[in-house]
C-alpha positions in Angstrom: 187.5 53.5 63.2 190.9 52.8 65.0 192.6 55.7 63.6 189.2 58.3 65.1 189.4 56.0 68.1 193.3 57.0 68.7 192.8 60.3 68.4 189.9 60.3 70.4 192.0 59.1 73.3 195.3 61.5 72.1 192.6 64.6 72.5 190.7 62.9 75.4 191.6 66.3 77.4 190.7 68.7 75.0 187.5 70.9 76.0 185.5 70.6 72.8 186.3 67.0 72.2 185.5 66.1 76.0 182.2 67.8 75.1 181.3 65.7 72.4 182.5 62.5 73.6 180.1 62.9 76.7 177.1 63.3 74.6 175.2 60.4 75.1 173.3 59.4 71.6 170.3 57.7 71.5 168.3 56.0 68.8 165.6 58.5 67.5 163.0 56.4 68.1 164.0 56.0 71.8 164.2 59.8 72.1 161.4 60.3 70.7 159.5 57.7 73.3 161.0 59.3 76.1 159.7 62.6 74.6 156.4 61.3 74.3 156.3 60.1 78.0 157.3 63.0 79.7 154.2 65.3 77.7 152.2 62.1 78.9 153.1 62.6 82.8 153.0 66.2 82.6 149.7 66.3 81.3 148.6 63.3 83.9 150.3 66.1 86.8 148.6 69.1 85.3 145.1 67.8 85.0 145.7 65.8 88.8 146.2 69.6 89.5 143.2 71.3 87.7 141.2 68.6 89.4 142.6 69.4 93.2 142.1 72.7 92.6 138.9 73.2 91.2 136.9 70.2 93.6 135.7 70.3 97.4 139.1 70.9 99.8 140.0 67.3 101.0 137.8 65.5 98.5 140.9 64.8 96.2 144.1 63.2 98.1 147.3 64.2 97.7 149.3 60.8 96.5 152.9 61.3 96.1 154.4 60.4 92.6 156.3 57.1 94.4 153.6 56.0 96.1 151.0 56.0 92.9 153.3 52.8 91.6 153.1 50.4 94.5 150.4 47.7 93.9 150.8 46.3 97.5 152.6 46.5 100.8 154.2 42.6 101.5 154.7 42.4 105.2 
């Protein structure tokens, strides 16, 4: 580990081993959550879509993504 870790930092400037050493790895099983998530928002956006665009002009309101989280407004 010491001896990769040195020439790690002897190479630091290298292209290909900046490259690699900027990858950021993550567990699979953490990948594969976030994966899951986005499909899940994407299909939440597509069908928010489907319904605006196939109901009454108006009837649906636009919310924007930031303002669908806040539960309530402290003043």
């Amino acid at each position: 580990l010491n001896y990769s870790q040195k020439l790690k930092e002897k190479f630091q400037y290298h292209p290909k081993i900046r490259r690699i050493a900027q990858h950021r790895h993550l567990p699979k099983s953490i990948f594969c959550q976030i994966k899951e998530q986005r499909l899940m928002r994407e299909a939440r956006r597509r069908k928010e879509l489907n319904r605006r665009k196939h109901s009454k002009p108006g009837s649906v309101p636009v919310v924007s993504e930031r303002r669908k989280h806040i539960v309530a407004v402290v003043k």
